[in-house]
C-alpha positions as CSV (number, residue, x, y, z in Angstrom):
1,X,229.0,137.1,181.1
2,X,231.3,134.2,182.6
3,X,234.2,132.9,180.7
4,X,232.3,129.6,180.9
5,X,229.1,130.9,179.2
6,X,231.3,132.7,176.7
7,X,232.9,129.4,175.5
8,X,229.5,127.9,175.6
9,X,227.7,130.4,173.3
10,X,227.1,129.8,169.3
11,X,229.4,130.7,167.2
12,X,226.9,134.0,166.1
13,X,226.4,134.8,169.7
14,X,230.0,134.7,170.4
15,X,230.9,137.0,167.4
16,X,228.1,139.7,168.7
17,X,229.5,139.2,172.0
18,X,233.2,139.8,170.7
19,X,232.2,142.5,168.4
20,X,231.2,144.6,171.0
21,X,235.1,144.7,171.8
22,X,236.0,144.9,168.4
23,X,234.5,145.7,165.2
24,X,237.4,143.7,163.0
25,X,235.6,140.6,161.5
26,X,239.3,138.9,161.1
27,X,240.1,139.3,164.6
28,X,236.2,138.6,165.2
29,X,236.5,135.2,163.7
30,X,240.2,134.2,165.2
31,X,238.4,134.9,168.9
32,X,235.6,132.8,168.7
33,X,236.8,130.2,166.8
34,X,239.7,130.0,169.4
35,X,237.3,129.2,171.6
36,X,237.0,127.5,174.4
37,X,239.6,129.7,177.1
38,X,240.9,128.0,179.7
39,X,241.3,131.6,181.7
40,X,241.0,135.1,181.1
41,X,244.5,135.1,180.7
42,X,244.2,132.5,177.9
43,X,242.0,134.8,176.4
44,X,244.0,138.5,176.5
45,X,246.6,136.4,175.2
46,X,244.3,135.3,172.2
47,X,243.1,138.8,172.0
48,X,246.6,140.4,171.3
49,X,248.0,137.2,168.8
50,X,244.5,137.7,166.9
51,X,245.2,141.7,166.5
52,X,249.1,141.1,166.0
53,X,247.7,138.8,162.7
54,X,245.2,141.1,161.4
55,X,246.0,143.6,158.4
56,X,246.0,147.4,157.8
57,X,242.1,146.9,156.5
58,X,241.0,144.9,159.4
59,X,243.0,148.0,161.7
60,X,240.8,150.0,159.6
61,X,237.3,148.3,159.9
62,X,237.7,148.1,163.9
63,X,238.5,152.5,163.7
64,X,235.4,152.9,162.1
65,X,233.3,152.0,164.9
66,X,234.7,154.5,166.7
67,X,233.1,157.9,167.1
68,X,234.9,160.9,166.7
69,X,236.6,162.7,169.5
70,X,235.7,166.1,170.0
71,X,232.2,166.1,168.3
72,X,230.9,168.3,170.8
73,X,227.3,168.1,170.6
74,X,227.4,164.3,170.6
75,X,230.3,164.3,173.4
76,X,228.2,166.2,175.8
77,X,225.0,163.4,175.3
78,X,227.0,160.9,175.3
79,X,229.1,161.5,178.5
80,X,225.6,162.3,180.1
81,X,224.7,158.8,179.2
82,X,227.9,156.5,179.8
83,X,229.0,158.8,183.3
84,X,228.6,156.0,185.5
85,X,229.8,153.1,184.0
86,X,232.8,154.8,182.3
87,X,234.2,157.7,184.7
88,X,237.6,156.4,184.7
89,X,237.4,156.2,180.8
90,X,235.4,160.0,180.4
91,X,235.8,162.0,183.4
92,X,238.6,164.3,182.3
93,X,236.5,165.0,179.0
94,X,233.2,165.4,180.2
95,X,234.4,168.2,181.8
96,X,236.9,169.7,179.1
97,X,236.3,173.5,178.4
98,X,234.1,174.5,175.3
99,X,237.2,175.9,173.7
100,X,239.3,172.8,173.9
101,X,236.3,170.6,172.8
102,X,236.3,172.8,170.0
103,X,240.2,172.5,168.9
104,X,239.9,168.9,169.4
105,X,237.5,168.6,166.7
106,X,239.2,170.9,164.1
107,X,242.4,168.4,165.1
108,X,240.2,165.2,164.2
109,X,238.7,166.7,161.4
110,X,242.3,167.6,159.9
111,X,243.8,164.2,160.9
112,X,240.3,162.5,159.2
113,X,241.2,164.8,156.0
114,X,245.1,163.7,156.2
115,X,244.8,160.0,157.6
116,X,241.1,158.7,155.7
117,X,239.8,157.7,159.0
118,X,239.3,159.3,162.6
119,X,242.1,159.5,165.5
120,X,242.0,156.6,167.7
121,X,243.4,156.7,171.5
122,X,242.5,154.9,174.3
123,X,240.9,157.6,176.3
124,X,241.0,155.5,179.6
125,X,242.1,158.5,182.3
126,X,242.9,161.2,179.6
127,X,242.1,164.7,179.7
128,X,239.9,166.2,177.5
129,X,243.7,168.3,176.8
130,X,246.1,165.7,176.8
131,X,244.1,163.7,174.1
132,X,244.1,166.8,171.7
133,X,248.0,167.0,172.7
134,X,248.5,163.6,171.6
135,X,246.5,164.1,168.4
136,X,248.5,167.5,167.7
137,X,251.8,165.6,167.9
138,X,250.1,162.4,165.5
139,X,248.5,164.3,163.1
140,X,252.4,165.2,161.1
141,X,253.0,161.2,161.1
142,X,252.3,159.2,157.9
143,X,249.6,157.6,157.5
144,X,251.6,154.1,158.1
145,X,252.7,155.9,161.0
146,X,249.5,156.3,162.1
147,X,247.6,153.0,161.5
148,X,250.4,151.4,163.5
149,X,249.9,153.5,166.5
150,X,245.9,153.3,166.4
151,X,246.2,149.8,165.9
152,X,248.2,149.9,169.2
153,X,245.6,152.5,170.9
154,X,242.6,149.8,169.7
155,X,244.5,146.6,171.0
156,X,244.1,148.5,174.7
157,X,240.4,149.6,174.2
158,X,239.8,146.1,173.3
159,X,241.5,144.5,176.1
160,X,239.9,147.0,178.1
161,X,236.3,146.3,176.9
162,X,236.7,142.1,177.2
163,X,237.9,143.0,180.7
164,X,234.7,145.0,181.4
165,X,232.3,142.6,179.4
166,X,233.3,139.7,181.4
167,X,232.2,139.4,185.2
C-alpha cells in the first residue's frame, strides 16, 4: 500500500490497515484520524506521539496480540511459514536449540504468572538466546517496570511493521 492510498482509504479500512501494526484501538483511532500524511516521516512521527499518549491499558491491549515467545510447537510452524518474508526478524530463532526453546517458555510462562501478560521484545535480529537473556534479566522488574519497557519494545515492532506494510 502507498501512503497515498493509505490517506485515501475509509476510516474502517484504515483502522484494519493500522491494526495490523498495532492492536491498541487508542493509538488505532489517533493514526487514522491523523490522517492524511504528508510523508512517511509525517507518519513515524504520528506513530510515536499516538503511542507516547496512550495509557497502561492501551500498552496492554496492543501485548495481547502478541504470541508468546518460546511456544515451541507453534514457533517451529510458524517460522516454517513467515521464513521468507521475516528472516531478519526470525532467523536466529528458527534455528534456536530445543533446549533453549524450552527455557524460553518456562521464562515467559513465569514472567506471564508475575507480569499478567506475555514478554514483549522486538525480535528483529535476536537470537533465539539473547531474547531469553533479556527476558531472564526483565522478569525481577515490577510490573511498571515492565509495561514501560514493552511499551518501548512495541513502539519498534510497530514502526517496524508500518515500514513493511507500506511500499
Amino acid at each position: 500500500m502507498t501512503l497515498n492510498e493509505l490517506n485515501t482509504l475509509s476510516a474502517e479500512e484504515a483502522s484494519a490497515w493500522f491494526e495490523q501494526c498495532c492492536a491498541a484501538k487508542t493509538w488505532i483511532y489517533q493514526m487514522v484520524e491523523a490522517r492524511p500524511y504528508s510523508d512517511k516521516d509525517t507518519l513515524v512521527i504520528q506513530a510515536k506521539n499516538a503511542w507516547a499518549k496512550c495509557s497502561n491499558d492501551d500498552y496492554l491491549e496492543a501485548f495481547t496480540a502478541h504470541p508468546m515467545i518460546g511456544d515451541v510447537d507453534s514457533l517451529r510452524k510458524k517460522f516454517a511459514n513467515t521464513k521468507a518474508i521475516a528472516a531478519g526478524e526470525q532467523s536466529g530463532t528458527a534455528s534456536a536449540s530445543e533446549a533453549v526453546l524450552h527455557q524460553l517458555k518456562e521464562a515467559n510462562h513465569a514472567y506471564l504468572d508475575k507480569h499478567g501478560f506475555i514478554f514483549i521484545i522486538c525480535a528483529t535480529g535476536l537470537s533465539a538466546q539473547t531474547m531469553l537473556e533479556a527476558l531472564q534479566a526483565r522478569l525481577p522488574n515490577t510490573t511498571q517496570q515492565e509495561i514501560t519497557n514493552a511499551a518501548a519494545e512495541q513502539i519498534k515492532i510497530t514502526l517496524l511493521r508500518i515500514n513493511k506494510a507500506l511500499d
